[in-house]
N, C-alpha and C positions, 0 to 999 in steps of 0.2 A: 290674620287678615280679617278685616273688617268683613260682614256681609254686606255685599252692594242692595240687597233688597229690601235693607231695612229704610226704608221713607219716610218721610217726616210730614206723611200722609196719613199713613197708621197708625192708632196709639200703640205705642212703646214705652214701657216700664221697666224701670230696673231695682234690683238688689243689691245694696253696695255697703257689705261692710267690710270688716277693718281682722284678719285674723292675728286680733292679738288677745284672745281668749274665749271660751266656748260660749257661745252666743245662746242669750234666754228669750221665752214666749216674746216682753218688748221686740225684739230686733224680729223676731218669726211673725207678729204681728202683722209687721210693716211689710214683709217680704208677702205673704198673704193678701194685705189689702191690694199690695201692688200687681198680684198677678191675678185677683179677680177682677180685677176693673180691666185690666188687656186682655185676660179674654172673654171677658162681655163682651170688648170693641172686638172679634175677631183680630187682635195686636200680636205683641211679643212681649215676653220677659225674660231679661238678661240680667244674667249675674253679673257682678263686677264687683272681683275684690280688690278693693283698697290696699295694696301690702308693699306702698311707700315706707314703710316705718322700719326701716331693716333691724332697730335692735327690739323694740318687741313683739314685730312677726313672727309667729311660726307654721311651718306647714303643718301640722299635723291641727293643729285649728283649722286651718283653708281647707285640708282635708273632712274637716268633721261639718263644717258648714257644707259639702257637698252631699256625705251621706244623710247628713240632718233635714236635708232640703228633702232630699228622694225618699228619706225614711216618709215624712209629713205630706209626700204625695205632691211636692210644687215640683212641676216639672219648668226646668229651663231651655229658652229657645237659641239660647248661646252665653259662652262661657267667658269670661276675658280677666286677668289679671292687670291690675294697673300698672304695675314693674314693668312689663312688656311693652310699655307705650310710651317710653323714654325718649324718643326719636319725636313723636307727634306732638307730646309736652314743650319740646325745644323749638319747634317750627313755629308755635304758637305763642310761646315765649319771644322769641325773635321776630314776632309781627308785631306785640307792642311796643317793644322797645323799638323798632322802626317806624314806628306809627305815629313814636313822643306819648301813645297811652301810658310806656312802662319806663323806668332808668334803672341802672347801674347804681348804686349806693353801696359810698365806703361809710362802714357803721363802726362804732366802740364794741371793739370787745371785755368781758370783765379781766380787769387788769389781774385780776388775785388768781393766785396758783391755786393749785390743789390742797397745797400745806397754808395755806391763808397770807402767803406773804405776798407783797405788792410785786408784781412784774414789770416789765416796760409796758407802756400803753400798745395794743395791738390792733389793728385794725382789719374787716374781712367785707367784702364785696356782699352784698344781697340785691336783689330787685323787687324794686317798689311797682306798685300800680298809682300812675297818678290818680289823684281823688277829682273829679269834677267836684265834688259840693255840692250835689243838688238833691232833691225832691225823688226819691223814689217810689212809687208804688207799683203793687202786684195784686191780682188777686186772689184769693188762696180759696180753693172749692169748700175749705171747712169750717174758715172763720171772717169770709169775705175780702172786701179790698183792705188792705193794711199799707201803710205810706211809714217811710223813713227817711230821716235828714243825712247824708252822708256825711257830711261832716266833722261830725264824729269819732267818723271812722280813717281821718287823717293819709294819707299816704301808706297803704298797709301793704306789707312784706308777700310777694307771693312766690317767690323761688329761693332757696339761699344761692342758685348757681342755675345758667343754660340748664343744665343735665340733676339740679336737686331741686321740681316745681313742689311749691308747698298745697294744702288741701284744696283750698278756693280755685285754684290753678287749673288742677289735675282736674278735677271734678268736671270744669264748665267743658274744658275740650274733651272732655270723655261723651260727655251729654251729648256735645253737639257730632261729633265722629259717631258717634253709636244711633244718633237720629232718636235721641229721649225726647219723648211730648209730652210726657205728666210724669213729677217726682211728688215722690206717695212717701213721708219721711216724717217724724218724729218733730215736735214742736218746738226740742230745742235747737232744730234746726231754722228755726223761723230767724234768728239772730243773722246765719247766713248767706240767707237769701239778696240782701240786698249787693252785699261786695259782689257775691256770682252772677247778679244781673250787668252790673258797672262793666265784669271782665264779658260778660256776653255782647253787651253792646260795643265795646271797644274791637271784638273778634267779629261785627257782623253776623254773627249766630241768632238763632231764634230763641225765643225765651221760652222755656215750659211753662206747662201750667202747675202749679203746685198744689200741694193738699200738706198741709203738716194736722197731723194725729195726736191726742191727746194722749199724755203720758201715764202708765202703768203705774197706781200709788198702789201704797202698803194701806193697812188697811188704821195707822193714825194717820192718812192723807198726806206721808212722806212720800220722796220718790222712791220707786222698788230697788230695791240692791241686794246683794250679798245679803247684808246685816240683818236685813228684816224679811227674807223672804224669797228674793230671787233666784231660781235654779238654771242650769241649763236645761235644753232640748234634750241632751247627752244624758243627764242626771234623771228628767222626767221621764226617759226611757224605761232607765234604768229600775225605777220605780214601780214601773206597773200602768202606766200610761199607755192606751193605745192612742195612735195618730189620728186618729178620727176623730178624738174625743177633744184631742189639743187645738186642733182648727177649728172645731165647733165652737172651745170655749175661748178659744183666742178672738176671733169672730164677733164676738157678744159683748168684750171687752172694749168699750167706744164705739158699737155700733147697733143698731136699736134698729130692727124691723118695723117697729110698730105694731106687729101683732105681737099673740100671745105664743107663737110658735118659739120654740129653743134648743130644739135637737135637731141638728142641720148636718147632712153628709156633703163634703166638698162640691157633687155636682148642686145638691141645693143651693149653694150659695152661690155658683154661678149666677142662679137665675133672680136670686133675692136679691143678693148685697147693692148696694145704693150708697154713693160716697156722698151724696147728700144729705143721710141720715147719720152723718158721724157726727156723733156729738161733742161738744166746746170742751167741756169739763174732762176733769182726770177722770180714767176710770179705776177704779178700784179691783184690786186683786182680792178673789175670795175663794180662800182652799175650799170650803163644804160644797160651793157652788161647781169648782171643778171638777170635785170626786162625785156628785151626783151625774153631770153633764157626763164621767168616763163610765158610772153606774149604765147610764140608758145606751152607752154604745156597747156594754161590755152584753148587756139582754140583745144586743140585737144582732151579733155574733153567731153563726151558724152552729148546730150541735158539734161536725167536724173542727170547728175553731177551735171551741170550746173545748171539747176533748184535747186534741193537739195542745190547750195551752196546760192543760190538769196533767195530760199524763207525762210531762217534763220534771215533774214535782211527785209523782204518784211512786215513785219504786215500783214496785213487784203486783202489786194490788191488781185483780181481775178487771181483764179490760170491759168486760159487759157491766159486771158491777160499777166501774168508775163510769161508763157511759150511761146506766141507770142515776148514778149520783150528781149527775151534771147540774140540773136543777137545784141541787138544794146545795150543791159546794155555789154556783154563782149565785144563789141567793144572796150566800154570808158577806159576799167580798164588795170594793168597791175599785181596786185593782189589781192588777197580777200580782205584785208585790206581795198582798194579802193573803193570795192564790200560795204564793212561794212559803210563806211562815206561817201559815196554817198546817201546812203537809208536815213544816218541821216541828211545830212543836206539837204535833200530835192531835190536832183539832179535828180530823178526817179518818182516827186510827180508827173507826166503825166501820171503815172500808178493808180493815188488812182480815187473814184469816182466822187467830184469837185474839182474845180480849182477855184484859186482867183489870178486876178489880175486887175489892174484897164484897162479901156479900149484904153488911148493913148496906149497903148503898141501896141495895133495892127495895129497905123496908120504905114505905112513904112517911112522912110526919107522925100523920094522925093514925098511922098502921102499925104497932112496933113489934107484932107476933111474926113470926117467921114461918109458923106454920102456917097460919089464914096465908098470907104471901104466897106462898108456896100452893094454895090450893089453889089460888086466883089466877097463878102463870100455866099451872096445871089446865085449867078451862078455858085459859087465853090459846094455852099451845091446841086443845080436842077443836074450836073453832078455827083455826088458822089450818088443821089437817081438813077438817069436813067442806068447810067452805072455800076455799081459795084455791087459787089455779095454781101452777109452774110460778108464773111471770104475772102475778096480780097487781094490779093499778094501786095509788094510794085511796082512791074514792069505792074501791073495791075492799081494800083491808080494812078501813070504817068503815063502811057496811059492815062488813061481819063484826066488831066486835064493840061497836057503839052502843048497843042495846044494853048489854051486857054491863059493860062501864057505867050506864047510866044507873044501872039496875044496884050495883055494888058501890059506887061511887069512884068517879071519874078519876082522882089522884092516889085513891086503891089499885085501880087496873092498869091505866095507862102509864104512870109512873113505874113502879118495875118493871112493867113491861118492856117500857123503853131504854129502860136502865139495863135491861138483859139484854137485846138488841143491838145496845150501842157500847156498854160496858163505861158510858161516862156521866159525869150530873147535867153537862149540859151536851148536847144535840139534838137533830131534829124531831119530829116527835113522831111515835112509833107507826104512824101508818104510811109515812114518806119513808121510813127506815125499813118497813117489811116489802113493800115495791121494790126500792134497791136491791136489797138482802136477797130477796126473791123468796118462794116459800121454803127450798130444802135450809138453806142458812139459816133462816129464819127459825125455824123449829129446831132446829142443832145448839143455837142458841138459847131459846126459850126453857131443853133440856140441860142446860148446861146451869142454868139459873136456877133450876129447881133442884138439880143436886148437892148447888151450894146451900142453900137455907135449909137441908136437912142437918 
């Protein structure tokens, strides 16, 4: 059942796609612009899946367009399938064909079988929309008034049967039943807009207002697809994408605040977004721009997130320690993803409780004595006892052993040092790694380093 209090007083938007495969940022784009501009207006946004298409529907797409929605934080103010509105389709359909808007047409069917041999000629029933022929224009909020000759567009097909309405069909009586005031849709819809006004006016229906949006290119200024670039919501998940991060950057894609602002949380762009400000042109897909844009959501992540997301990947590894390393694991990353194949391939083993590696690793370059080495972690380890607390800062363990480094030379000290520390050639450097470590590990370590080099 329809809701009777949706009025065509209120703005009302919808999301209408088609589950016949997992739907990418394009399609979530549009689903987004459409539910910020309804509720700016205090409106609604309803979903409405298209799934006329019985042989390449499936539900478990219809399914993932629902989770994909709630994952991304768009909430719907009602839910509707278009299969279910077969009855309403038919009412509608049988007003023009009594009105002389629509007829009955016996049409050619292709005479050739399967196996390419001629058959007898066949013929099958469809329903036309008569064509007035005229003059159409609308105005569109993104690219202004646009006018088309219908003519063109000849007597075109919009049911094959009462009970099989085709797209143009379904669409207009859905709009007008559902009380749609602004369709928020893709440019290559702009093509058909004008049949859906022909069947509007011939049903007495109101016309929406339209907005058709600039399409998502690859970045040689093709359209986005598979081929070059297009992923699902599903897939971007899957990735290491947080949903914050995809609205923000979905958002920015054909839409220009005009300031210099671009890290935007969904309630901010209630209060910004402006479909005025949607620009003509394609907008261009740009990964670096994306993983920055999930960068600044991934900093701004509570410690508890942050934890909760490390220690799914962490094993065994001390929880104080992994809560000490938080910092410097999301430094490295620019998605969970990275979060996930760091832990596996070892990038983070400074966090487990030994370390292996052989001991040239600690000489530095320009050091290649093992004994000088060895004396130098020796007066790294008597400063990290005398001077440091339990749970020392990293601005705490420089202090203490900055002087020092300077005094002997920075990639004499610091370098095995952290080499002993971390047990690898590359990680953070050793006074973010003694904060973590904390002092008892830290010195266990630094011991452990000097009995190799003997």
């Amino acid at each position: 059942m329809l809701e009777k209090n949706l009025t065509k007083e209120k703005v009302v938007t919808r999301f209408a796609p088609s589950p016949t495969g997992y739907l990418t940022l394009g399609n979530y784009r549009t689903a987004l612009f459409s539910y910020l501009y309804a509720k700016q207006h205090g409106g609604k946004f309803i979903l409405r899946i298209e799934d006329t298409d019985k042989e390449r529907n499936k539900e478990e797409y219809a399914q993932d367009i629902l989770e994909s929605s709630a994952w991304l934080g768009l909430e719907f103010d009602a839910v509707y399938k278009q299969s279910e509105r077969v009855a309403e389709h038919r009412k509608y359909l049988q007003q023009l064909i009594d009105s002389g808007h629509a007829y009955i047409s016996q049409e050619k069917v292709d005479p050739k079988s399967s196996d390419g041999q001629e058959k007898k000629e066949m013929r099958a029933e469809v329903i036309r929309f008569k064509n007035p022929n005229k003059d159409i224009t609308f105005t569109d909020l993104v690219r202004g008034d646009i006018t088309f000759n219908t003519a063109d567009l000849k007597d075109f097909v919009i049911a094959k049967s009462l009970d099989e309405p085709l797209f143009h069909l379904a669409v207009v009586a859905d709009d007008f039943d559902m009380g749609i005031t602004h369709v928020i849709r893709g440019e290559d819809h702009i093509s058909n807009t004008p049949r859906q006004i022909l069947i509007q006016e011939a049903l007495g229906a109101p016309i929406p207002t339209y907005a058709h949006l600039p399409l998502i290119l690859a970045t040689d200024r093709s359209k986005l697809s598979k081929r070059n670039g297009a992923v699902s919501i599903r897939e971007m998940k899957e990735q290491g994408y947080l949903p914050e991060a995809l609205i923000n950057f979905m958002a920015l894609m054909g839409w220009n605040p005009g300031t210099d602002k671009e890290v935007y949380t969904l309630k901010e762009l209630k209060d910004d977004f402006d479909l005025a400000k949607i620009q003509k042109g394609g907008a261009v897909f740009n990964q670096e721009k994306l993983n920055w844009v999930n960068k600044q959501h991934l900093n701004n992540l509570t410690d508890i997130q942050k934890y909760d997301h490390a220690q799914r990947h962490a094993g065994d590894i001390d929880e104080a320690r992994l809560k000490r390393a938080l910092g410097a694991i999301f430094e490295r990353i620019e998605t969970l993803g990275e979060l996930e194949k760091a832990f596996k391939e070892g990038e983070f083993s400074y966090l487990e409780e030994s370390l292996s590696y052989e001991s040239e690793l600690l000489l530095w370059k320009k050091e290649p004595s093992k004994e000088k080495t060895a004396e130098r972690l020796t007066r790294v380890t008597e400063l990290v006892t005398e001077q440091l607390s339990e749970t020392p800062t990293q601005e705490e363990a420089k202090e203490a052993l900055w002087a020092y480094a300077e005094q002997e030379g920075k990639g004499e000290v610091l370098w095995p040092t952290r080499v002993a520390l971390s047990g690898k050639q590359k990680s953070p450097d050793p006074f973010t790694l003694i904060a973590i470590l904390g002092k008892e590990e830290s010195l266990k370590r630094l011991k452990v380093a000097v009995e190799k080099l003997k």
